[in-house]
Structures are given as structure tokens and as C-alpha cells.
C-alpha positions as CSV (number, residue, x, y, z in Angstrom):
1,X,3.9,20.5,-13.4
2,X,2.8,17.4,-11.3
3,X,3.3,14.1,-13.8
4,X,0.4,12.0,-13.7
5,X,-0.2,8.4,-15.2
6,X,-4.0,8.8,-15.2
7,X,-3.9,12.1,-17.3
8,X,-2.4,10.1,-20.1
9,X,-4.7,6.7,-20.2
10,X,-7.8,8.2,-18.8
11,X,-7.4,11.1,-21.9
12,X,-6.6,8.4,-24.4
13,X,-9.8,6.8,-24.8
14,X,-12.4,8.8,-23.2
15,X,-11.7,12.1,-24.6
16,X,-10.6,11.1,-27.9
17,X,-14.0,8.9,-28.4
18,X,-15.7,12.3,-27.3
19,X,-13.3,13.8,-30.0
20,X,-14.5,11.4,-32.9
21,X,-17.7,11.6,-32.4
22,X,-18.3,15.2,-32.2
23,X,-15.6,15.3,-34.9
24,X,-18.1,12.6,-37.3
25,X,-21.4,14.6,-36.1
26,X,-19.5,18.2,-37.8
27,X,-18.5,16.5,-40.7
28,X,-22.0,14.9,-41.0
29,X,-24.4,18.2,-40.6
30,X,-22.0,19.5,-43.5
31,X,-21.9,16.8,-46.2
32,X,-25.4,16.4,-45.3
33,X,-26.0,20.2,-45.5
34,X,-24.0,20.9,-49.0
35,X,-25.4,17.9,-50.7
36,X,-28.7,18.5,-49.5
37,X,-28.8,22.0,-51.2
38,X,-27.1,20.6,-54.0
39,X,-30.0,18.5,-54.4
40,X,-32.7,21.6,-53.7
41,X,-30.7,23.5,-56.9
42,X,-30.6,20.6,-59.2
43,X,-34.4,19.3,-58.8
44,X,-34.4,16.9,-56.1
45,X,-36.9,18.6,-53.6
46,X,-37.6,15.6,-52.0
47,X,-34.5,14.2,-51.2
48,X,-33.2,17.4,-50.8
49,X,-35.0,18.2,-47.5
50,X,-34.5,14.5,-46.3
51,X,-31.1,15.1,-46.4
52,X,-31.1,18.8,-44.9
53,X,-33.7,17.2,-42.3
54,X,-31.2,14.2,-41.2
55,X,-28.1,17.2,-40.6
56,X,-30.4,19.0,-38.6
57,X,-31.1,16.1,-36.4
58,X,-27.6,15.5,-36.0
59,X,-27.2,19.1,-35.1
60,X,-29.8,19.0,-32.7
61,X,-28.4,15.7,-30.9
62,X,-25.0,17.5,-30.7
63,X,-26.6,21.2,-29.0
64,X,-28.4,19.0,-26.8
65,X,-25.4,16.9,-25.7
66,X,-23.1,20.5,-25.3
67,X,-26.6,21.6,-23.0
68,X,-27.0,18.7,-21.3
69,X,-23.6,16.0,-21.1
70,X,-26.2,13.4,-21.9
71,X,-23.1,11.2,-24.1
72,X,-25.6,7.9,-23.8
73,X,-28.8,9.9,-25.0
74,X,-26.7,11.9,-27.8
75,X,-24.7,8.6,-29.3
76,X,-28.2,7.0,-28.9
77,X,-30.1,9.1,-31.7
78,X,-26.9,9.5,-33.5
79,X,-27.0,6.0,-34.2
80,X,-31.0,6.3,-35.2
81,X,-30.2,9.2,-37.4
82,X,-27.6,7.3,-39.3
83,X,-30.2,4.0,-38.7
84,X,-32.7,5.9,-40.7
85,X,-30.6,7.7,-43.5
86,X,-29.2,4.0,-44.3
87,X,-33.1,2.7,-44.8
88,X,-34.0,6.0,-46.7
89,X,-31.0,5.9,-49.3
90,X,-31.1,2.0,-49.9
91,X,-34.8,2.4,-50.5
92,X,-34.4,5.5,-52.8
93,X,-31.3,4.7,-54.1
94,X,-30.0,8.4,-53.5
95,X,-29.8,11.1,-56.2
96,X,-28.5,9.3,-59.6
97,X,-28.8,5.7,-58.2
98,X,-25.6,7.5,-55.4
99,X,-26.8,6.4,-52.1
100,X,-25.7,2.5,-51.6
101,X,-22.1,4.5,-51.7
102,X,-23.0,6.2,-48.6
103,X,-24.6,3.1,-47.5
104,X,-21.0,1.7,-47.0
105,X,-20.0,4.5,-43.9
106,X,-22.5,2.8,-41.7
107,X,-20.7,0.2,-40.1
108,X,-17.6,2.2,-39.2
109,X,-20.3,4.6,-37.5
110,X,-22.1,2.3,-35.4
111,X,-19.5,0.7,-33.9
112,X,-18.4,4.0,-33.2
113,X,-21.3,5.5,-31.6
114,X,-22.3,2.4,-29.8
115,X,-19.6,-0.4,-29.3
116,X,-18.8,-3.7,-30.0
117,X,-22.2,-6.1,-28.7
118,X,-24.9,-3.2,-29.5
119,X,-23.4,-2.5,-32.7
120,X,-23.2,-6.2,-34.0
121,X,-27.0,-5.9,-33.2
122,X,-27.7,-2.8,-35.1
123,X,-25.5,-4.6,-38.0
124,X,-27.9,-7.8,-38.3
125,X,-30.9,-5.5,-37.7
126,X,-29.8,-3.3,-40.6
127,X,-28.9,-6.8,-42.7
128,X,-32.6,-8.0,-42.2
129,X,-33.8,-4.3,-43.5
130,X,-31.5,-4.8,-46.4
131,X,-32.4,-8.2,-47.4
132,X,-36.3,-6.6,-47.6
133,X,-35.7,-3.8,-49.2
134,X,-33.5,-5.3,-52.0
135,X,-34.8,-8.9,-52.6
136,X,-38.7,-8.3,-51.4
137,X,-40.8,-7.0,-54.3
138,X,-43.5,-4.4,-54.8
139,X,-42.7,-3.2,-51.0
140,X,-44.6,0.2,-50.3
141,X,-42.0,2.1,-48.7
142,X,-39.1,0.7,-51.6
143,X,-39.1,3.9,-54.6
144,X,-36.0,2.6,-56.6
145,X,-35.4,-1.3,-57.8
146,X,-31.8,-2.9,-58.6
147,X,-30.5,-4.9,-60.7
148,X,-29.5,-8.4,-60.1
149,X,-25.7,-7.5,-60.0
150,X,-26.0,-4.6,-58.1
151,X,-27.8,-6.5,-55.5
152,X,-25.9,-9.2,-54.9
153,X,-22.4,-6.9,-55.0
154,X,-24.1,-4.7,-52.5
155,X,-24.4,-7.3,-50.5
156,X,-21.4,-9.2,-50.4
157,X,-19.0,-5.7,-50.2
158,X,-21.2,-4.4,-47.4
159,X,-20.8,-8.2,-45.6
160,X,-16.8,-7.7,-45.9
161,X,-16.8,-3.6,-44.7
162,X,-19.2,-5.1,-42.1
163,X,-16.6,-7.6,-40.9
164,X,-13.7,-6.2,-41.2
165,X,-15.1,-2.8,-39.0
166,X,-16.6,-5.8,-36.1
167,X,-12.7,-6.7,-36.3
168,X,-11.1,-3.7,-36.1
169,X,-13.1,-2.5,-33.4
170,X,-12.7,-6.1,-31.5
171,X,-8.7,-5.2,-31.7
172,X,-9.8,-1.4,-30.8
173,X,-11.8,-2.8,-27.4
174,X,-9.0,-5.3,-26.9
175,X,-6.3,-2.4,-27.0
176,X,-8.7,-0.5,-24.8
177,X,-9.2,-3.4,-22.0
178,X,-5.1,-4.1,-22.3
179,X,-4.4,-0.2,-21.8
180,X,-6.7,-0.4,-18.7
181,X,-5.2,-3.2,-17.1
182,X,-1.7,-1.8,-17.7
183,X,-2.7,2.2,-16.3
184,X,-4.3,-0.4,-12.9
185,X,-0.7,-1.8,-13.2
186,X,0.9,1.4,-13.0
187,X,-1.1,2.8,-10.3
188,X,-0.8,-0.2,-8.0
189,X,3.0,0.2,-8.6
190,X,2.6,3.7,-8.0
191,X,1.3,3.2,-4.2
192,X,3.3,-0.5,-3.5
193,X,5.7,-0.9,-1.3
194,X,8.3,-3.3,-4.2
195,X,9.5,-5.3,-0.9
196,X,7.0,-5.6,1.3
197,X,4.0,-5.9,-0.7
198,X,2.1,-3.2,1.4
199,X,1.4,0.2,0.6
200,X,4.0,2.6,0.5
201,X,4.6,6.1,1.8
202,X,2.4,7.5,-1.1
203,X,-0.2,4.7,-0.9
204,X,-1.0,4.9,2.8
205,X,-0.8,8.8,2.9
206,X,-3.8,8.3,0.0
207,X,-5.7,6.1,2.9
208,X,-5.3,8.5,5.4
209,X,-6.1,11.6,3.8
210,X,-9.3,9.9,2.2
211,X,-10.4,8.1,5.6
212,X,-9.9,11.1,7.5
213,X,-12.6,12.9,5.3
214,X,-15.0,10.4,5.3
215,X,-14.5,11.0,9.0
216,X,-15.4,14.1,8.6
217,X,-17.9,14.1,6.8
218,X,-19.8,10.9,8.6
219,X,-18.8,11.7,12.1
220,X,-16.6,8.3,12.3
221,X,-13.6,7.6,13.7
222,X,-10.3,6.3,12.4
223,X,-7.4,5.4,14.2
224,X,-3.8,5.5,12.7
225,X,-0.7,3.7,14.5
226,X,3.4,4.0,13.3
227,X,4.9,1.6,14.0
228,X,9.4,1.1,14.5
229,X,11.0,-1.7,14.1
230,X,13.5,-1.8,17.4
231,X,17.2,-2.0,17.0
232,X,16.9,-2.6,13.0
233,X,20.1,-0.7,12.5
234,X,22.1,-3.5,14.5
235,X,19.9,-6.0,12.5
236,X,21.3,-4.9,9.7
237,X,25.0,-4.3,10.5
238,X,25.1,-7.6,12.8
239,X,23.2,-10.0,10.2
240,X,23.2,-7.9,6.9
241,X,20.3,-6.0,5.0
242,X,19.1,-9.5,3.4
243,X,18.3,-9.6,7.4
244,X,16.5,-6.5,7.4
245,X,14.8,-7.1,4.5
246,X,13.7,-10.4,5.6
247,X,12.4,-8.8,8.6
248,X,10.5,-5.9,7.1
249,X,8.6,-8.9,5.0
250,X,8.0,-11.2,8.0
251,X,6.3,-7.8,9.7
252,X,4.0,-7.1,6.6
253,X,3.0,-10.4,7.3
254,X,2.0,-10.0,10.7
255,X,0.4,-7.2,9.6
256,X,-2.1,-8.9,7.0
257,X,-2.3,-11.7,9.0
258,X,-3.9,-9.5,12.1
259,X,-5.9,-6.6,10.3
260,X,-9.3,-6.6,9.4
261,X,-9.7,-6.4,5.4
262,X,-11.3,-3.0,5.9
263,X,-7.9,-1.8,7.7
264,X,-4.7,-0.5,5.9
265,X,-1.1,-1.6,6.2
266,X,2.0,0.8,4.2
267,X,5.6,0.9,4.8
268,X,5.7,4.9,6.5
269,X,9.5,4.4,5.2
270,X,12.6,2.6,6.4
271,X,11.7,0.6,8.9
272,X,8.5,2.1,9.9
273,X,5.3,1.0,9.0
274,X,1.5,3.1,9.3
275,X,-1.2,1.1,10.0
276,X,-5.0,2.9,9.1
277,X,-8.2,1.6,11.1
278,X,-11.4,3.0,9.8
279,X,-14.5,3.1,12.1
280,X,-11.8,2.6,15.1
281,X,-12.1,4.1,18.0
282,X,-8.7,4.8,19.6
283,X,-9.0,2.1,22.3
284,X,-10.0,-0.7,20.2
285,X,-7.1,0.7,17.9
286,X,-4.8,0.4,21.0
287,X,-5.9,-3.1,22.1
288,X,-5.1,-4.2,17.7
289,X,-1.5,-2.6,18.0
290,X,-0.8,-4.3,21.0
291,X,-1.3,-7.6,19.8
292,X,0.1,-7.4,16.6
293,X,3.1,-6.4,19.2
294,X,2.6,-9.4,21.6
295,X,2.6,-11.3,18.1
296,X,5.8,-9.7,16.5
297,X,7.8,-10.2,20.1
298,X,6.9,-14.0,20.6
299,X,7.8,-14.8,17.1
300,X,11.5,-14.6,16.0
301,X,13.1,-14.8,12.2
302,X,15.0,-17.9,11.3
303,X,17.7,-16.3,8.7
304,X,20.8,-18.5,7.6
305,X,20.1,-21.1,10.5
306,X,19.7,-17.6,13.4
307,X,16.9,-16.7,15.3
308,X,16.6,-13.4,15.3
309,X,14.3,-11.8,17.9
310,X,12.2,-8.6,16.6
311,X,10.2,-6.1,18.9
312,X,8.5,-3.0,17.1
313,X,7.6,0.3,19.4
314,X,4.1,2.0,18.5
315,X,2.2,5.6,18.7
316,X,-1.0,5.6,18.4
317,X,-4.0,8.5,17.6
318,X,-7.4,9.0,16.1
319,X,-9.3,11.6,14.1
320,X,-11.5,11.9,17.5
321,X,-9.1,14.1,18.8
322,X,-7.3,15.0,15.4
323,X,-9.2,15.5,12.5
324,X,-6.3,17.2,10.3
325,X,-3.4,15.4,8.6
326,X,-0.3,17.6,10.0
327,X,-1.9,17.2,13.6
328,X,-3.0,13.3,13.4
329,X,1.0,12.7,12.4
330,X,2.2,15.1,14.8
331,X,0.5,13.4,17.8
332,X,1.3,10.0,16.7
333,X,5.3,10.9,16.3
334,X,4.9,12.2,19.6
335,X,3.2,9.3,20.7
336,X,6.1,6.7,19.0
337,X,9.3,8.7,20.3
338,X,7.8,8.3,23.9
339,X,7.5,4.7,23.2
340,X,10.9,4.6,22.0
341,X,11.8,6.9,25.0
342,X,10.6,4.9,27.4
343,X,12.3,1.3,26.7
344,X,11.1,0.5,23.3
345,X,8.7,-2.6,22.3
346,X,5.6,-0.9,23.9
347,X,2.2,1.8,23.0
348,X,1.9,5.0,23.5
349,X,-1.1,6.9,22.8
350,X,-0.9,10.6,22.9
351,X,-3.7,12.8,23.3
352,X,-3.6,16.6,24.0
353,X,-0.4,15.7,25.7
354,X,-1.9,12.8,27.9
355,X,0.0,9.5,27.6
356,X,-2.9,7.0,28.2
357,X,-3.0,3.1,28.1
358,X,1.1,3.1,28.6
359,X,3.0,0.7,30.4
């Protein structure tokens, strides 16, 4: 079983808010269902049916999600529903003076269904609605009347559930953004080359794969080069591997220093490096991997008061003559041991066996 880092973070907020909320939306049609009945047998026709009305809505909004996907349009008239069985039960007051205690749920739900900015609005929306219903008097669509102490205690318990769900979903988002930022952490660690900064082997196998199909797929053209460092065995053994690390770093350099920002740079492994040209055709990619050789052989790295003199062989194809992965490398190894063959700090291109542009 392949280990991934994005089947853990992606899962832990996206499916799991999916999870809730189909989770609150079963538990809703329920209570909603059992107490409405309850209500039928014991007299209360009328808010009976409201209640057995608002579970079917929420039943409805949840077979039309499972139809359709829609998670914006479904969490949109969930929040509605519960928008609307709020006003209904404060202005009734609920079977035996019972419905500011379901009153208290809403805040937790909105959030929920909605987040933390559009849910702040719902909240001072439904504090405004409150305020009327409880404090304005004779008002047509108001059926039940409180007293003084109920009123105000209404008021101040449903300010402190009110703010203390805004916080916990402010620490929930918060958690959210910081678990985002770490899984981007892990996946750029995932595909970085630790010394060089560039890609590595992963990373730039990624670009290739994914630029060959847009090739595909768009009829462009993208040009891939490996490059060898020459001689970075005797680098290492005659100066040390702080050396030929220090090397490996002043090529990366080189190599963002000369690309386009629509090109790709990895560390291929060792001391090889893969450079990806999208939209490239294989002469123009030729004509880049020569300079960034002129470049690498007319500068030299200072280490421990030494200049050391670097030289890098190339091979060079394109997706115009290899569209598949296995083949593109193939070509290009092909195209590199030739270089190395044939005296070293040069570019070969190899095409269906045809070195062109060498010497």
C-alpha cells in the first residue's frame, strides 16, 4: 500500500465536514420527526406539522445533495431550514414554552454549515430577529409573550453560546489553515532536493510525466536535457564532498539563474541534474543547454582559497520525437553517454539514432 501525505490532510477536513454535516442533517430529520409526532398525539397539530415539515426539508436538501453533489446548494438551505425553525420556535415559544432550549443549537450549526464570516452574519441577522420578536410588542407573526427574566436571560446565554461557538470555530479555521500550510510543507519536502534547493528525483519525474501530457494532449512540445557533472568523483576524493556539495549548489544556481520561470530544474540524482522546457522545441532546448554549459565552464568554484574548474556533459530530446516517458529517458541517456563518450563537457542530441547539433 502506497503511503501518501495527502490521503491523511486532504481526508481530515474535507470528508469529515462532509461527515458532520450529513451526520447533523440524520440526527435533525429524527428529533424533528419523533417530536413532531409527539406533538400530533398530544394535541399540538400545528406545531406538529411545522416540525414534521422542517425534517422533511432537511431530508429533501440531503437526497438532493446524494443526487446531485451540490455541497454549496445543500449547506445553503440547511442553514435556511434551521434560519427558519429558530424564528418559528422563539415566536411560538415551542410546545410548553420548550423551544428557546432548541433555540440554543443554532450557533453551533451555522458555523457549521457555513463558516466563520457568513456565519457571524447569519448570527447578527438572527440577533436583530431576536431583539423583534422578544422586546417589540403586539407583532403579528409573535404567538407566545415572555417574561421580563426570561427575555433578558435568553439573551445574555444565547450572546455567550454565540461567542464562544465564533471562537471555537476561529481556533477550528486556524487549525485548518495551520494543517494546510504544514501538508504544502510536506509536499514541497516531498519533491525538494534538501541540498540543492531544486527538485528532486521524484519532483522532476512529476514535471515530466505531467508536461509530457499536456503535450499530448495540446500538440506542444517539451524538451528535457540530463545533465553530468564531469569528473565529480575526483572532485570529491581530491577536495572532499564539502567540494562536491558546494559544487552541486553553485550548478543549481546556474541553473535558476538561466531558465525561464516556466522551465524546471531537479537533481536526476548524484551528480546529475534533469532540466524540463515546456513549449521547447528541441533546438531552442539545445541552444539553452549549451549556454548554461558555456556558463558552468567559464566560471570556476572558489572552495578553501581553490579554484576549482567544473564542466557538465549534456543529452538532450523532446516529446517531438518521444512522446512516452521510458522512450524520452532512453533517448536522452543515450544522448548523455555519447557526450561523455566523446570527450565530455559538450551536447548531444539523439534522435532515432541521429546525433545532431554535436561537436
Amino acid at each position: 500500500m502506497k503511503f501518501s501525505w495527502s490521503a491523511i490532510f486532504n481526508t481530515s477536513y474535507d470528508q469529515n465536514s462532509v461527515l458532520v454535516t450529513e451526520t447533523l442533517c440524520y440526527l435533525g430529520i429524527v428529533f424533528l420527526s419523533l417530536f413532531g409526532i409527539k406533538s400530533l398525539y398530544t394535541g399540538s397539530e400545528v406545531y406538529g406539522f411545522a416540525l414534521l415539515g422542517f425534517g422533511l426539508s432537511i431530508a429533501l436538501s440531503l437526497a438532493y445533495y446524494k443526487t446531485s453533489g451540490s455541497d454549496l446548494i445543500h449547506k445553503s438551505f440547511l442553514t435556511l431550514s434551521f434560519t427558519l425553525l429558530y424564528l418559528y420556535l422563539l415566536a411560538t415559544g415551542g410546545q410548553e414554552n420548550t423551544g428557546l432550549l432548541w433555540c440554543y443549537a443554532y450557533p453551533l450549526l451555522i458555523f457549521t454549515f457555513v463558516g466563520l464570516k457568513r456565519g457571524l452574519a447569519y448570527l447578527i441577522f438572527i440577533v436583530i430577529c431576536s431583539v423583534i420578536i422578544l422586546y417589540v410588542p403586539d407583532h403579528p407573526l409573535v404567538t407566545h409573550s415572555y417574561s421580563d427574566n426570561t427575555r433578558s436571560r435568553f439573551v445574555g446565554s444565547m450572546f455567550f453560546i454565540s461567542l464562544m461557538s465564533y471562537l471555537l470555530e476561529l481556533e477550528r479555521e486556524r487549525a485548518n489553515a495551520g494543517m494546510a500550510k504544514a501538508h504544502a510543507k510536506l509536499e514541497a519536502y516531498a519533491v525538494t532536493d534538501e541540498l540543492t534547493g531544486l527538485y528532486n528525483r521524484r519532483g522532476i519525474n512529476k514535471k515530466i510525466d505531467y508536461e509530457l501530457q499536456r503535450s499530448r494532449r495540446e500538440g506542444s512540445e517539451v524538451t528535457v536535457i540530463l545533465c553530468d557533472v564531469d569528473f565529480f568523483k575526483q572532485i570529491n576524493d581530491q577536495y572532499g564532498h564539502d567540494a562536491g556539495d558546494a559544487a552541486l549548489k553553485l550548478l543549481a544556481t546556474q541553473f535558476k539563474n538561466t531558465l525561464r520561470a516556466t522551465d524546471y530544474a531537479g537533481r536526476w540524482g548524484g551528480e546529475e541534474f534533469a532540466l524540463v522546457l515546456p513549449n521547447t522545441p528541441v533546438e531552442e532546448g539545445f541552444m539553452l543547454a549549451e549556454r548554461i554549459r558555456e556558463r558552468i565552464a567559464a566560471c570556476s568554484l572558489v572552495h578553501q582559497d581553490l579554484d576549482i574548474r567544473l564542466s557538465i556533459s549534456s543529452g538532450i530530446s523532446s516529446s517531438r520525437y518521444f512522446d512516452q516517458y521510458d522512450e524520452l529517458i532512453k533517448a536522452i541517456d543515450v544522448s548523455l553517454y555519447s557526450a561523455k563518450k566523446s570527450g565530455r563537457n559538450r551536447t548531444e542530441p539523439q534522435i532515432f539514432g541521429l546525433l545532431l547539433f554535436a561537436g
